[in-house]
PDB file of N, CA, C and O in Angstrom:
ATOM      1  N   UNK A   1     -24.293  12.282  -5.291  1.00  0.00           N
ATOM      2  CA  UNK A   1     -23.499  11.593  -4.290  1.00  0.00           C
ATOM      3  C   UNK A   1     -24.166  10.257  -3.987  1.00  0.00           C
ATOM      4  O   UNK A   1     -25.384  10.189  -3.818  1.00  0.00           O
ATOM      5  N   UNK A   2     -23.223   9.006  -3.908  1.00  0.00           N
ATOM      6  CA  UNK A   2     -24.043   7.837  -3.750  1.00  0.00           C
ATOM      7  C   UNK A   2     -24.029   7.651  -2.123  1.00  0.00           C
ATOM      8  O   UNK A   2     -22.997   7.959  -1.528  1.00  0.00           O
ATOM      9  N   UNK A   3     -24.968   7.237  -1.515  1.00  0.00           N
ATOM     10  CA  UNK A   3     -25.148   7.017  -0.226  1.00  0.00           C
ATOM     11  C   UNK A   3     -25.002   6.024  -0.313  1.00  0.00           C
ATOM     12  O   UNK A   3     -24.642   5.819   0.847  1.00  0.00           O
ATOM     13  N   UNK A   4     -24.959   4.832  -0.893  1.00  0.00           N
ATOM     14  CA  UNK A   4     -24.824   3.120  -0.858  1.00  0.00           C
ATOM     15  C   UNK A   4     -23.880   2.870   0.243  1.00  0.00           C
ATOM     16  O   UNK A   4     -24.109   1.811   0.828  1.00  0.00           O
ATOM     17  N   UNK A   5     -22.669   3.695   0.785  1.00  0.00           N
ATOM     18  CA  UNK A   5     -21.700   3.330   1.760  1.00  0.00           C
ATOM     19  C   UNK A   5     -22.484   3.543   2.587  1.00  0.00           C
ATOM     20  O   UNK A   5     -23.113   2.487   2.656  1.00  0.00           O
ATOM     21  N   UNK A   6     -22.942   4.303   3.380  1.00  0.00           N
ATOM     22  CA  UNK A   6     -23.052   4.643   4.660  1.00  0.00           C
ATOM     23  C   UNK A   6     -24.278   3.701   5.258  1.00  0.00           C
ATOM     24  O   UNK A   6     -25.364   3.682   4.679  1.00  0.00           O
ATOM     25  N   UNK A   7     -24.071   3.042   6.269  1.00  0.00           N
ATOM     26  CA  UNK A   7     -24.829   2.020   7.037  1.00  0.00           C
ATOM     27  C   UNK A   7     -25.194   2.842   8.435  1.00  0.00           C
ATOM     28  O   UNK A   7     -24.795   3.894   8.934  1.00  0.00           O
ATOM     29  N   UNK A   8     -25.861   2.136   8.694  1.00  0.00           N
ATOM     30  CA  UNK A   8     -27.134   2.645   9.967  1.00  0.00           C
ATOM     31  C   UNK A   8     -25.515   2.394  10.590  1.00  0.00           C
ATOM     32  O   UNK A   8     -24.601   1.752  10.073  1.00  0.00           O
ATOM     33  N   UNK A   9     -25.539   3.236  12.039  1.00  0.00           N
ATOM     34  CA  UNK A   9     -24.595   3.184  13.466  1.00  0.00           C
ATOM     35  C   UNK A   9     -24.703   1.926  14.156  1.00  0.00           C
ATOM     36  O   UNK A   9     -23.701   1.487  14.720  1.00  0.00           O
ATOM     37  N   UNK A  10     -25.917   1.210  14.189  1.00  0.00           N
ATOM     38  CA  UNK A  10     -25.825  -0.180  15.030  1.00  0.00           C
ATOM     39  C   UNK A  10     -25.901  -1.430  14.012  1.00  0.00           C
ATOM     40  O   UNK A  10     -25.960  -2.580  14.448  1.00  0.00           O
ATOM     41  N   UNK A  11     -25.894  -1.080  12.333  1.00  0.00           N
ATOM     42  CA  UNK A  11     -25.910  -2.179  11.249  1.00  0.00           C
ATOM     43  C   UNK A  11     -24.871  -3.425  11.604  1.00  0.00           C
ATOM     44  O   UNK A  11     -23.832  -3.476  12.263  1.00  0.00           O
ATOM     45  N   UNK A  12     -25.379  -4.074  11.112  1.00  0.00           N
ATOM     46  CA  UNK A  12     -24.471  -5.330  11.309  1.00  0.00           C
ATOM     47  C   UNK A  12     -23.186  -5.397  10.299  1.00  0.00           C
ATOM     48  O   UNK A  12     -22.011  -5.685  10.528  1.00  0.00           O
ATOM     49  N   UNK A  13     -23.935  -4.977   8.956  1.00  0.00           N
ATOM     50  CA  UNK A  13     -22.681  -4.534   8.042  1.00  0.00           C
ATOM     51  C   UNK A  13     -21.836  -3.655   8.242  1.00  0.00           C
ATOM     52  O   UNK A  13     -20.782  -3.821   7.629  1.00  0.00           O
ATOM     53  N   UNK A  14     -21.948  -2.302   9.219  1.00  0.00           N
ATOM     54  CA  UNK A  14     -21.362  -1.483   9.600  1.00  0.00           C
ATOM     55  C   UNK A  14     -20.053  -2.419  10.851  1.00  0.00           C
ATOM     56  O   UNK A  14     -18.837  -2.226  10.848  1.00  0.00           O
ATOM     57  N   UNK A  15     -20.648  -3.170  11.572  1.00  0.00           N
ATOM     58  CA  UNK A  15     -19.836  -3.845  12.279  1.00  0.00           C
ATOM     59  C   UNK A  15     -18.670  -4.808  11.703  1.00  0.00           C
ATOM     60  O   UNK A  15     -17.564  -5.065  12.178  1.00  0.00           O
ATOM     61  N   UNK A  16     -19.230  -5.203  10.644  1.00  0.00           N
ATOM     62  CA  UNK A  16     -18.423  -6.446   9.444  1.00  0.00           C
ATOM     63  C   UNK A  16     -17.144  -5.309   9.048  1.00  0.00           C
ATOM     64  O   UNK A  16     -15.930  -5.353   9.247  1.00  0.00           O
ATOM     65  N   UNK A  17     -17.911  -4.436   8.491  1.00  0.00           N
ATOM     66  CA  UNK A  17     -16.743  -3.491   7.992  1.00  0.00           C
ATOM     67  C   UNK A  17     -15.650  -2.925   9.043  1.00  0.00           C
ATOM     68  O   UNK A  17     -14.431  -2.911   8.871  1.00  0.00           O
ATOM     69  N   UNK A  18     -16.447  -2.411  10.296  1.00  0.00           N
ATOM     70  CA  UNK A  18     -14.864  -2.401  11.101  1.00  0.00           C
ATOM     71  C   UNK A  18     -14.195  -3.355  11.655  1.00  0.00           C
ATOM     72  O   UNK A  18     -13.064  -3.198  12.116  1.00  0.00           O
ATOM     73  N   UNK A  19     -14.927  -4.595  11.663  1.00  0.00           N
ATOM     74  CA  UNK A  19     -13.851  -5.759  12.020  1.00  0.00           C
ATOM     75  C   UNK A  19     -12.976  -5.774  10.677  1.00  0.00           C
ATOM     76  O   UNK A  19     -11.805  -5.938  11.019  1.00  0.00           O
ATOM     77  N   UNK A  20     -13.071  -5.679   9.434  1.00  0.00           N
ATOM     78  CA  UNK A  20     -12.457  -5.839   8.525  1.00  0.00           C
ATOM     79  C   UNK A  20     -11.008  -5.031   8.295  1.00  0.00           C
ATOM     80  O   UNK A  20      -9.913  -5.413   7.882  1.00  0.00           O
ATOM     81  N   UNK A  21     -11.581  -3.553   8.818  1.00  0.00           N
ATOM     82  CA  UNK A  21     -10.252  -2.710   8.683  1.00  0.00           C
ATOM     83  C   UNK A  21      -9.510  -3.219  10.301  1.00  0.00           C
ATOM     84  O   UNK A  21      -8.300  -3.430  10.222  1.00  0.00           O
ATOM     85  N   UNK A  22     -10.205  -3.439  11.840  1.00  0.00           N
ATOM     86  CA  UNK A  22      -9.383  -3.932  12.041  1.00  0.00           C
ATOM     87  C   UNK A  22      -8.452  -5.007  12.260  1.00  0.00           C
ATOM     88  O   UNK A  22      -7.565  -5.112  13.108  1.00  0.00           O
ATOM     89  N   UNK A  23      -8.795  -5.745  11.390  1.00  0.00           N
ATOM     90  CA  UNK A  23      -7.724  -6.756  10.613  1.00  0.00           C
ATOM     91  C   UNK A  23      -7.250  -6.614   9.841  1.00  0.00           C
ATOM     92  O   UNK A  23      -6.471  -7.567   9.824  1.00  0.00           O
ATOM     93  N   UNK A  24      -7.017  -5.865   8.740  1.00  0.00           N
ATOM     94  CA  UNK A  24      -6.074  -5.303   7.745  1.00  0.00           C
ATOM     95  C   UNK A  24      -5.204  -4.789   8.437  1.00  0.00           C
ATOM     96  O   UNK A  24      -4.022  -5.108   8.308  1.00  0.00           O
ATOM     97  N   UNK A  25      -5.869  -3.359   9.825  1.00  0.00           N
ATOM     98  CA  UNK A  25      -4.690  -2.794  10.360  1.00  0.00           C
ATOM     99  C   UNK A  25      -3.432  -3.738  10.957  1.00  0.00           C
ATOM    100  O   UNK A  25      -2.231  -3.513  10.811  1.00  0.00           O
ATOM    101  N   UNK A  26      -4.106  -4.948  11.727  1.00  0.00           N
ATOM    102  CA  UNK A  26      -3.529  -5.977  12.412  1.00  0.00           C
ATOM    103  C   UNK A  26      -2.117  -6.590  11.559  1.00  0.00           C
ATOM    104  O   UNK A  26      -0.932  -6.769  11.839  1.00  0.00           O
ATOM    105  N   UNK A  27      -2.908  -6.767  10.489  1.00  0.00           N
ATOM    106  CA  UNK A  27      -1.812  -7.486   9.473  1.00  0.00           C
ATOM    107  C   UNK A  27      -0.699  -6.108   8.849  1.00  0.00           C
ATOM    108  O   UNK A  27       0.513  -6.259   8.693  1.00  0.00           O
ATOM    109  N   UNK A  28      -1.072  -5.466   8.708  1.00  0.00           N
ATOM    110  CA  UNK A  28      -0.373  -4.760   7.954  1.00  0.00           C
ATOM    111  C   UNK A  28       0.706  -4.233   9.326  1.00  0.00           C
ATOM    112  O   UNK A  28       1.920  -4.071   9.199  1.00  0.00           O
ATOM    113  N   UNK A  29       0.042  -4.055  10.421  1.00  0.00           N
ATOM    114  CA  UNK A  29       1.183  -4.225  11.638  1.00  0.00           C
ATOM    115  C   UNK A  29       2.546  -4.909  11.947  1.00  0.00           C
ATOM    116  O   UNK A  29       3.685  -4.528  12.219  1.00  0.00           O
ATOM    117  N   UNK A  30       1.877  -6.143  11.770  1.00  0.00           N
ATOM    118  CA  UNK A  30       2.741  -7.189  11.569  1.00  0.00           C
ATOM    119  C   UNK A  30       3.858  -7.048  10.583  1.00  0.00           C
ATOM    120  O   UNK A  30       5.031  -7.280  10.876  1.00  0.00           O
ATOM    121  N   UNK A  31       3.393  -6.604   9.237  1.00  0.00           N
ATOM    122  CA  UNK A  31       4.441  -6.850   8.519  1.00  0.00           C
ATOM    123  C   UNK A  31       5.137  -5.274   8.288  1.00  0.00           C
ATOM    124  O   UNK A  31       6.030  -5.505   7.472  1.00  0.00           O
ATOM    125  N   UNK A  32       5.171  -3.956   8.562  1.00  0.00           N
ATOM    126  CA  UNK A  32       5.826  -3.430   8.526  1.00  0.00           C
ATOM    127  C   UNK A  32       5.836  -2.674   9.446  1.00  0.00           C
ATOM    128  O   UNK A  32       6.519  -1.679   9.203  1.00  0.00           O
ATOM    129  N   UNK A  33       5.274  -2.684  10.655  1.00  0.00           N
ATOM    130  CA  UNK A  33       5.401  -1.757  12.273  1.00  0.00           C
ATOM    131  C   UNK A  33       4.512  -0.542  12.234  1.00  0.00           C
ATOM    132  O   UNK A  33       3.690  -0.223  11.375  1.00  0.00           O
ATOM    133  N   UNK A  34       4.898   0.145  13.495  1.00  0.00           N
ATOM    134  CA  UNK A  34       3.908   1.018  13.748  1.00  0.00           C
ATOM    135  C   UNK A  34       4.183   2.416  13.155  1.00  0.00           C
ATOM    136  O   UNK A  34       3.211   3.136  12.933  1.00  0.00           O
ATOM    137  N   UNK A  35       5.505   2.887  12.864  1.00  0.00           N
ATOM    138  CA  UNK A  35       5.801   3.623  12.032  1.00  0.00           C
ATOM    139  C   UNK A  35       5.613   3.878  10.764  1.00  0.00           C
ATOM    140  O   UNK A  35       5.492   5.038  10.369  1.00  0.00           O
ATOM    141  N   UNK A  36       5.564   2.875   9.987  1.00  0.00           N
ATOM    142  CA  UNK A  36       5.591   2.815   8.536  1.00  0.00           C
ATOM    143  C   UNK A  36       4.036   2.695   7.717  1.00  0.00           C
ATOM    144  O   UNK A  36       3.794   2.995   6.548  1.00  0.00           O
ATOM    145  N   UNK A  37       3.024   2.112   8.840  1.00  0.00           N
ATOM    146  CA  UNK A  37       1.730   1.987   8.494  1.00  0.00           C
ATOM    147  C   UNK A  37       0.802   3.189   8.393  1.00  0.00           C
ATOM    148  O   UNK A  37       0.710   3.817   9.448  1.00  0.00           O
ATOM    149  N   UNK A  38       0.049   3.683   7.307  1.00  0.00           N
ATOM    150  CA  UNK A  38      -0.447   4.635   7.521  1.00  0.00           C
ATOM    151  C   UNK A  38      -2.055   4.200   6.908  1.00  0.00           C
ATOM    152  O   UNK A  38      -2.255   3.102   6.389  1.00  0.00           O
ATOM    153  N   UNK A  39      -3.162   5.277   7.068  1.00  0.00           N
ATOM    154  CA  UNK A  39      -4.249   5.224   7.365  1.00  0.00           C
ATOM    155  C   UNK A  39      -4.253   5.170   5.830  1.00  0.00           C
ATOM    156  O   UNK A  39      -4.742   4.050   5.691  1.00  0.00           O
ATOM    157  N   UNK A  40      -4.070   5.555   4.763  1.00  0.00           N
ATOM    158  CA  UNK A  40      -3.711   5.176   3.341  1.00  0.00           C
ATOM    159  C   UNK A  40      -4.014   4.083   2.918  1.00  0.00           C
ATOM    160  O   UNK A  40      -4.852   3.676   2.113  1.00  0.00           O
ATOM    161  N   UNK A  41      -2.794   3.361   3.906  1.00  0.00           N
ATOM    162  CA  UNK A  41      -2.209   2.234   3.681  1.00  0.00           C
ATOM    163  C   UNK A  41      -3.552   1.203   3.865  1.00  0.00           C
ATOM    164  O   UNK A  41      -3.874   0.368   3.019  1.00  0.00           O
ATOM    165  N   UNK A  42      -4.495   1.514   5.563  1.00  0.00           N
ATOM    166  CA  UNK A  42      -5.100   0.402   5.698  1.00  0.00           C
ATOM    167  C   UNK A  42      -6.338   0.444   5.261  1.00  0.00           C
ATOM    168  O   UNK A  42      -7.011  -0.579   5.384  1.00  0.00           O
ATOM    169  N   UNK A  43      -7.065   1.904   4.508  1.00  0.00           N
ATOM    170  CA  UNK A  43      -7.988   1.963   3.486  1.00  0.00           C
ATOM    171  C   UNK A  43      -8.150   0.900   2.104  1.00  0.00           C
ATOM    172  O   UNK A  43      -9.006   0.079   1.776  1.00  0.00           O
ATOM    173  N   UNK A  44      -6.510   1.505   1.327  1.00  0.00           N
ATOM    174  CA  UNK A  44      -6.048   0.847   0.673  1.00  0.00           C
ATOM    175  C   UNK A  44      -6.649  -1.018   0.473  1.00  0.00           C
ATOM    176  O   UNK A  44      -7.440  -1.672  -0.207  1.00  0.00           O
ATOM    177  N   UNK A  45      -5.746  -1.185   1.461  1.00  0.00           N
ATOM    178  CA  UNK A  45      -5.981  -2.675   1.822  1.00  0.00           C
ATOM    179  C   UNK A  45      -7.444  -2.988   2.065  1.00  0.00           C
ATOM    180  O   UNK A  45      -7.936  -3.852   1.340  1.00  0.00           O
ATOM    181  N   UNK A  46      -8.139  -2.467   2.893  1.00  0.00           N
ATOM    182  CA  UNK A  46      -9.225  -2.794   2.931  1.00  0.00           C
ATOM    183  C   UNK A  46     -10.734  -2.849   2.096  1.00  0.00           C
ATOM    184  O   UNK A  46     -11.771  -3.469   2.333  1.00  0.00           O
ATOM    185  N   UNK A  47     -10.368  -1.962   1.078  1.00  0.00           N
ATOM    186  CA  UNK A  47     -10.866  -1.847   0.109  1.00  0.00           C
ATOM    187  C   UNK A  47     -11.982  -0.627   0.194  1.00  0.00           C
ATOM    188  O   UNK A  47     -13.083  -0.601  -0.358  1.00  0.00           O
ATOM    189  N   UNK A  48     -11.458   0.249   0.936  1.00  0.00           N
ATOM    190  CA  UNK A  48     -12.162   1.525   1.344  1.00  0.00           C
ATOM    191  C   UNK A  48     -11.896   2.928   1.668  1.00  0.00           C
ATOM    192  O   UNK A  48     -10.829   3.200   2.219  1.00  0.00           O
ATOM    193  N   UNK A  49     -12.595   3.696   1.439  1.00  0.00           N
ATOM    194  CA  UNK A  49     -11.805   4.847   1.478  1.00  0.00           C
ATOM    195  C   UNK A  49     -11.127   5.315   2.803  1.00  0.00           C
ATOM    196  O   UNK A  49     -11.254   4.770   3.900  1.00  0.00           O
ATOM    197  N   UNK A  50     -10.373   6.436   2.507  1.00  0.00           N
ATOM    198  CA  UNK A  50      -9.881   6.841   3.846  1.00  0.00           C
ATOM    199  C   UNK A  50     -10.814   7.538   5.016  1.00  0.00           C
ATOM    200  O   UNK A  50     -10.761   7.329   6.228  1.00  0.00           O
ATOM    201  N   UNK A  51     -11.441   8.181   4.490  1.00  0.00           N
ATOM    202  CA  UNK A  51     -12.624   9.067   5.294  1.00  0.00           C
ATOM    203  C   UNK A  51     -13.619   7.978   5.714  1.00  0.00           C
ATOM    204  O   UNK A  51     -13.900   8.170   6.897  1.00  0.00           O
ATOM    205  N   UNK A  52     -14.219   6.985   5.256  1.00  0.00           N
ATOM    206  CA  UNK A  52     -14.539   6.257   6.119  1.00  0.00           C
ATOM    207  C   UNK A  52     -14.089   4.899   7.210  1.00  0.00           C
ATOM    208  O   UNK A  52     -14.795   3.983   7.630  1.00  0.00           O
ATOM    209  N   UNK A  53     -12.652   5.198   7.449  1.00  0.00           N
ATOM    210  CA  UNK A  53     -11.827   4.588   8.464  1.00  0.00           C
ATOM    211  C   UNK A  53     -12.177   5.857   9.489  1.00  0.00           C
ATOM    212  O   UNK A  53     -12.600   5.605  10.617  1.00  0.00           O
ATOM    213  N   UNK A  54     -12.005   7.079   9.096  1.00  0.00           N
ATOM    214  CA  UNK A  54     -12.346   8.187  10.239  1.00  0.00           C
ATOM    215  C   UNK A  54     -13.636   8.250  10.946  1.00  0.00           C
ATOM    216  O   UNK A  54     -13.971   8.763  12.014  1.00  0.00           O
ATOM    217  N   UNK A  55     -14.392   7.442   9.855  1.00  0.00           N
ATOM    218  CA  UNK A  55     -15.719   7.634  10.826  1.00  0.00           C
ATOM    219  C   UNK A  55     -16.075   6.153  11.652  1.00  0.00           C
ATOM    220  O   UNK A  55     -17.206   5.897  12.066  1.00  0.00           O
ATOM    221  N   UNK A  56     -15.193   5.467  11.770  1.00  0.00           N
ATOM    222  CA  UNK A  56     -14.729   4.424  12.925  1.00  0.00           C
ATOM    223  C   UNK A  56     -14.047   5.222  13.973  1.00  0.00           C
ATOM    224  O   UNK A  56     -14.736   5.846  14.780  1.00  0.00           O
ATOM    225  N   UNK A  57     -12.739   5.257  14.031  1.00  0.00           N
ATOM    226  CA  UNK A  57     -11.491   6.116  14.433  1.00  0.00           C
ATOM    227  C   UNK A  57     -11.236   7.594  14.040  1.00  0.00           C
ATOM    228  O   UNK A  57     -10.936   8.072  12.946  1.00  0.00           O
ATOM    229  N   UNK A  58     -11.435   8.166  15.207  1.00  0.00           N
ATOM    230  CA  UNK A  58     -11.051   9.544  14.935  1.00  0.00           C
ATOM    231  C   UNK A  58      -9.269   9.966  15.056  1.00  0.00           C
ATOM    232  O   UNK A  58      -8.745  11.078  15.117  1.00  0.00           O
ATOM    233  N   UNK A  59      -8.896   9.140  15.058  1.00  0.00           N
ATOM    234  CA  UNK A  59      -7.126   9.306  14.630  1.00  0.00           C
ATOM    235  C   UNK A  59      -6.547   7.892  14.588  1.00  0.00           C
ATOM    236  O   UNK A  59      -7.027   6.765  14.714  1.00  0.00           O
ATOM    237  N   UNK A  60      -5.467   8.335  14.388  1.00  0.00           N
ATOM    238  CA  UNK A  60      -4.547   6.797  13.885  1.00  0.00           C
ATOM    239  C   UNK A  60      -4.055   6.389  14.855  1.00  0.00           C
ATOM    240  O   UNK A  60      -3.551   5.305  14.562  1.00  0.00           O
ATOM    241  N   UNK A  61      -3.881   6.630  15.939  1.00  0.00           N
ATOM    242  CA  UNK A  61      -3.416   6.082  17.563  1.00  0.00           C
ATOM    243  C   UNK A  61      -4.811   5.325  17.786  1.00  0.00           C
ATOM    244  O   UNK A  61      -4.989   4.107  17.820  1.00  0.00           O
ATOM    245  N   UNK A  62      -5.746   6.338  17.927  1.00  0.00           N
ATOM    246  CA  UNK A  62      -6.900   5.352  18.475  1.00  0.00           C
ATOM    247  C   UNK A  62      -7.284   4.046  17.596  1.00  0.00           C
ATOM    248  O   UNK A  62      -7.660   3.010  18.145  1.00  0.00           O
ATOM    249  N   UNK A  63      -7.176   4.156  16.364  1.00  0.00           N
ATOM    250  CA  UNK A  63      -7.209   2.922  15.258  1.00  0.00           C
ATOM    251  C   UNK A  63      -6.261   1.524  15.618  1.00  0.00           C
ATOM    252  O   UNK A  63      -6.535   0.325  15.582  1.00  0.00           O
ATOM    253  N   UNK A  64      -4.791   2.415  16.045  1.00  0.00           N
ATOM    254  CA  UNK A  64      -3.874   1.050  16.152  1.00  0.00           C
ATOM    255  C   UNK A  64      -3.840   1.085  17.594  1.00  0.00           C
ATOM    256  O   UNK A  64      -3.037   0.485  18.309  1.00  0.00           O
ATOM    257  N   UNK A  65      -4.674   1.754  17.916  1.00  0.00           N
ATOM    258  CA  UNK A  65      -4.431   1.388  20.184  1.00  0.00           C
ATOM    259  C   UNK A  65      -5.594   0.213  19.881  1.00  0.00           C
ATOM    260  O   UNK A  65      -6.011  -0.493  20.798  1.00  0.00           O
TER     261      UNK A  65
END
């Protein structure tokens, strides 16, 4: 198993990375609403897996609240 993802809790890269997904979520808001966007979707885009959007956000309300 590669550990290369996982960053310290107060890393600075750890911080880069959730500003990143939430701006993907932001955009991807924008262009198709709150219905249609899914946690897939803003992995996808972000260039990361899904399981580690969960270990930002523990659900998809709290992600797009």
């Amino acid at each position: 198993m590669n550990h290369s993802s996982r960053l310290p809790t107060g890393s600075g890269a750890r911080q880069e990375r959730a500003e990143r997904i939430l701006d993907t979520t932001a955009e991807l808001l924008e262009q198709h609403g709150y219905r249609r966007v899914t946690i897939d979707d803003v992995a996808s885009r972000a260039g990361i897996g899904k399981g580690t959007v969960y270990l930002h956000w523990k659900t998809r309300e709290a992600l797009f609240w």
